[in-house]
TIDOMI-814756 format. One record per residue (C-alpha): residue in one letter; x, y, z. Coordinates in steps of 0.5 Angstrom, whole numbers, padded with zeros to 4 digits. Each point is the difference from the previous one (the first is absolute). Layout:
! residues N
PT  zanu     c1     c2     c3
PT     A      X      Y      Z
...
***
This chain:
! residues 249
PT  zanu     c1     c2     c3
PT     X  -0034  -0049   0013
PT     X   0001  -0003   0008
PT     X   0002   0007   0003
PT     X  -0006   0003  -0004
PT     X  -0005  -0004   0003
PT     X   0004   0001   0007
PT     X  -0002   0008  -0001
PT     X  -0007  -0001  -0003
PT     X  -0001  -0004   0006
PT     X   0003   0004   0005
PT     X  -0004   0007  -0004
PT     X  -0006  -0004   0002
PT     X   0001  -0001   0007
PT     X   0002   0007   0001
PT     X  -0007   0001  -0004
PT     X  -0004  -0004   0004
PT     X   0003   0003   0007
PT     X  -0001   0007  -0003
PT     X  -0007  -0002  -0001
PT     X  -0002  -0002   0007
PT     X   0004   0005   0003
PT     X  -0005   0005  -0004
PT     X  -0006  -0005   0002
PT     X   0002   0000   0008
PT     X  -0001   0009  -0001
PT     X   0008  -0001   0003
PT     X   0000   0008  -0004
PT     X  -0003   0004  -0003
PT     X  -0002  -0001  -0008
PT     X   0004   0008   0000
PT     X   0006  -0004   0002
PT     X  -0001  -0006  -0002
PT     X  -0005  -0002  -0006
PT     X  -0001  -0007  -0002
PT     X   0004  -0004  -0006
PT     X  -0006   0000  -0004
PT     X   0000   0007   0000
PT     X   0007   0000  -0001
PT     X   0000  -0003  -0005
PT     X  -0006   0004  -0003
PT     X   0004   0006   0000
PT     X   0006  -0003  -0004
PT     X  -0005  -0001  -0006
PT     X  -0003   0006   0000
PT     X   0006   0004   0001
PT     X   0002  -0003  -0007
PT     X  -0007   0001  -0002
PT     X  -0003   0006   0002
PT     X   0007   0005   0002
PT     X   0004  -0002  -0004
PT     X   0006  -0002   0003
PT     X   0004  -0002  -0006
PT     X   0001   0009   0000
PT     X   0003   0000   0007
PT     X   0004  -0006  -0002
PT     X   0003   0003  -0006
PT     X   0003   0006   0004
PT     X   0003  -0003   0005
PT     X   0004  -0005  -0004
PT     X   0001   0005  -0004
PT     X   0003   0004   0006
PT     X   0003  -0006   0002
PT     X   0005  -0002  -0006
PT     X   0001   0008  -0001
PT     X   0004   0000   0007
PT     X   0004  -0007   0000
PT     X   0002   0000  -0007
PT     X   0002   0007   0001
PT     X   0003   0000   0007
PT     X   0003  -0007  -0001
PT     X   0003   0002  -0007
PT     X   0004   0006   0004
PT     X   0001  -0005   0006
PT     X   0004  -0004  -0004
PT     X   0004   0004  -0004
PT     X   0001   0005   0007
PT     X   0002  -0007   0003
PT     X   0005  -0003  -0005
PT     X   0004   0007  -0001
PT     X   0001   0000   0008
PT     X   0003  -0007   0000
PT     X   0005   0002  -0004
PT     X   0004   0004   0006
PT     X   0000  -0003   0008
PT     X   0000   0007   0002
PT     X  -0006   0002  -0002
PT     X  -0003  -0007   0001
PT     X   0002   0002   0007
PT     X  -0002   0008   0001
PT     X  -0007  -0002  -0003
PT     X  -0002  -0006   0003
PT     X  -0003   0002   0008
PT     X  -0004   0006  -0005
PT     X  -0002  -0005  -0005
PT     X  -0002  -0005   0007
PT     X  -0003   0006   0004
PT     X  -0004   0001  -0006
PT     X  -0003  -0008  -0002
PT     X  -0002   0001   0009
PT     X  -0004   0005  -0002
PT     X  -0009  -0001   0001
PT     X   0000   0002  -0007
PT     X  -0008   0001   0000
PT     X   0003   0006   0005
PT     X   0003   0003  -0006
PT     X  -0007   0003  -0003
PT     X   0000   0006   0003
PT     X   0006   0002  -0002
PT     X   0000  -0002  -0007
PT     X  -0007   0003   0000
PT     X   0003   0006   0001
PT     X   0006   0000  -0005
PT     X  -0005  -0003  -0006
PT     X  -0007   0001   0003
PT     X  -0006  -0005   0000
PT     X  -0001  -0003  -0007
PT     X   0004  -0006  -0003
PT     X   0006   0003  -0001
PT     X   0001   0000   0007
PT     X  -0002  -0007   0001
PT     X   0005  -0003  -0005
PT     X   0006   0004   0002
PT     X  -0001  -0002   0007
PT     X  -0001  -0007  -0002
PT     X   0006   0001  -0004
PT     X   0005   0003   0005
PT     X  -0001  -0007   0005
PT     X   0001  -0004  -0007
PT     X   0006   0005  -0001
PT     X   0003  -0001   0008
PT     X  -0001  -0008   0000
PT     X   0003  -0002  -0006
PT     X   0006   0004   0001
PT     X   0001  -0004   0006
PT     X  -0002  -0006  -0003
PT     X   0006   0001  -0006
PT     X   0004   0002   0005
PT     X  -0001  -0007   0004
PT     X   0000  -0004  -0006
PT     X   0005   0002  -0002
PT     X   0004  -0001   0007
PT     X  -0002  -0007  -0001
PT     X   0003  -0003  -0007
PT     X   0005  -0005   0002
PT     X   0007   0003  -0001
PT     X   0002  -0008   0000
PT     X  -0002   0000  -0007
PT     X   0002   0007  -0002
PT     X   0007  -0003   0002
PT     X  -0001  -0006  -0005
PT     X  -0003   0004  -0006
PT     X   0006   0005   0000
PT     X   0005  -0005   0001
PT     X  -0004  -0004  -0006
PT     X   0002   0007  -0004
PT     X  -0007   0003   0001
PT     X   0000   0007  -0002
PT     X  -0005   0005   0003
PT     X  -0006   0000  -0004
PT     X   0000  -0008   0000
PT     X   0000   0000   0008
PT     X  -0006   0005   0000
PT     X  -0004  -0004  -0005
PT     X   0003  -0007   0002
PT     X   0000   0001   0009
PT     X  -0002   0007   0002
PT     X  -0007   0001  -0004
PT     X  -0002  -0008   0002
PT     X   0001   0001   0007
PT     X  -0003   0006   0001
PT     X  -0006  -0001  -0004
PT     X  -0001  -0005   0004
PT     X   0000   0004   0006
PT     X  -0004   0006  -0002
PT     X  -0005  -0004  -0003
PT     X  -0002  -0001   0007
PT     X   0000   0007   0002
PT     X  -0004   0001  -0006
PT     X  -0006  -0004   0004
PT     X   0000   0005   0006
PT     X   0001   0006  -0004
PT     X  -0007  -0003  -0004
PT     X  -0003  -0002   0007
PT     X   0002   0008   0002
PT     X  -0002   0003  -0005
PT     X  -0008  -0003  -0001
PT     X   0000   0003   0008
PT     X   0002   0006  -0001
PT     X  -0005   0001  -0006
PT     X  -0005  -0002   0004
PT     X   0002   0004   0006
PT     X   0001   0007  -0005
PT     X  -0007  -0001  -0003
PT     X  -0003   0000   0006
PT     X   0002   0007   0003
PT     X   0003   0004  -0007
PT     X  -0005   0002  -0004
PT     X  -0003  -0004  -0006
PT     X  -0005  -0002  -0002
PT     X   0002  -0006  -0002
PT     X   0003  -0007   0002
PT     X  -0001  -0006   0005
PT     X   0002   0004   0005
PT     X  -0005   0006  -0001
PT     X  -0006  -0005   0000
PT     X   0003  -0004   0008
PT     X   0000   0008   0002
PT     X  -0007   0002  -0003
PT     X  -0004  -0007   0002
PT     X   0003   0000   0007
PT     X  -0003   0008   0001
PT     X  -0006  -0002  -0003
PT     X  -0001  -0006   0004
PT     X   0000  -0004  -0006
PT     X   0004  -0006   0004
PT     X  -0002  -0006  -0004
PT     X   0002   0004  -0006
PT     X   0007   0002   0004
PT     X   0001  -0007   0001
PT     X  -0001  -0002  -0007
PT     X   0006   0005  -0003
PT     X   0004  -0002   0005
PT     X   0000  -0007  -0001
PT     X   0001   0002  -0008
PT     X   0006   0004   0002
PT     X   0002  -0005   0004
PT     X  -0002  -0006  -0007
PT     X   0004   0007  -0003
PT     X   0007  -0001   0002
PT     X   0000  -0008   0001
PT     X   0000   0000  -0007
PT     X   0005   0005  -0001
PT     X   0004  -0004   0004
PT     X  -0002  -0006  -0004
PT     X   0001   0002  -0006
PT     X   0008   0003   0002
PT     X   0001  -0007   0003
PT     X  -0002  -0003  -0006
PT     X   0004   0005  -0004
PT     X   0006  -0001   0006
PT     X   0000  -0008  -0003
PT     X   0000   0001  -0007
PT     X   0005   0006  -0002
PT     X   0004  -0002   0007
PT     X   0000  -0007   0001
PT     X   0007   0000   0003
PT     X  -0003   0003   0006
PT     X   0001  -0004   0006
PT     X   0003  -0005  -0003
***
């Protein structure tokens, strides 16, 4: 309860400077409109342009591509643990590709799958897929061998060292890859509505309210956005705490 009104007092202050930065005439209303007004757009995006729309499109892109990129990653990933050899031969392919600015990879995907939501998912899907083989691969690179060791001379067999070791640890590693590839994937969606074509989704409002100068109405999206992908990272942690409670302990 501390921390929340540590936050609440914190927002406040922001408010507050906010507001007489607007009073003092410091910028232009275009460029910055105060927090009423702000807050004002919230409510009348949810009132009046119905944003719960927008909102559906772009989780629905979201999930589409993580679950289909980090599936595949993850069955991709596990198959290419089973030889060094191959581990060795993709692993510069596999990090040139996770270093790429990924938002620069929409006009080629626009190119192969055209404007619409198909080529949204897929490219979020292909960042997924990169990262999540990497992360299998690193996962599964760090599992103690020690205890490897001691559950075969325990008389272990290989079935229960991969339910008992192998799948423990490296759960509890990819869990904290799932959380990038959550906060990747909310920026891609949002930048890939922006300039693909679509009429609607979070991002396709920011654009249109941007070129219609609708600045307080801009602001309020991006805020949702940003309220948006705090609760999803949230709600992970919570599903991280309650499903994989060995992790980081």
């Amino acid at each position: 309860m501390k921390k929340i009104l540590i936050q609440i007092n914190i927002l406040i202050i922001i408010g507050f400077i906010w507001s007489i930065i607007f009073d003092l005439k410091i910028f232009s209303p275009l460029l910055l409109p105060s927090p009423q007004m702000i807050i004002t757009s919230f409510i009348n995006i949810f009132t009046k342009d119905n944003i719960f729309l927008d909102l559906k499109y772009t989780l629905w892109r979201l999930f589409s591509g993580l679950l289909l990129g980090s599936t595949l990653g993850l069955i991709t990933g596990f198959l290419i643990s089973l030889s060094k050899k191959i581990i060795e031969l993709t692993t510069f392919w596999l990090d040139f590709i996770r270093s790429l600015p990924y938002v620069a990879l929409i006009p080629i995907f626009m190119l192969f799958f055209g404007t619409g939501d198909q080529a949204k998912i897929y490219l979020i899907a292909f960042v997924c897929f990169a990262i999540m083989i990497l992360n299998v691969v690193q996962s599964l690179k760090n599992i103690n061998q020690t205890r490897i060791l001691l559950a075969k001379s325990l008389g272990l067999n290989k079935t229960q060292i991969f339910l008992k070791i192998i799948l423990p640890e490296s759960l509890a590693y990819l869990s904290a890859g799932m959380k990038h590839l959550l906060s990747f994937s909310i920026i891609i969606v949002i930048v890939s509505e922006m300039f693909m074509s679509t009429n609607y989704g979070l991002g396709k409002k920011i654009i249109n309210y941007h070129l219609l100068f609708s600045t307080a109405d801009m602001y309020a999206t991006i805020i949702l956005t940003g309220m948006v992908g705090y609760v999803l990272n949230k709600t992970y942690s919570l599903f991280e705490k309650r499903i994989l409670h060995w992790v980081g302990k």
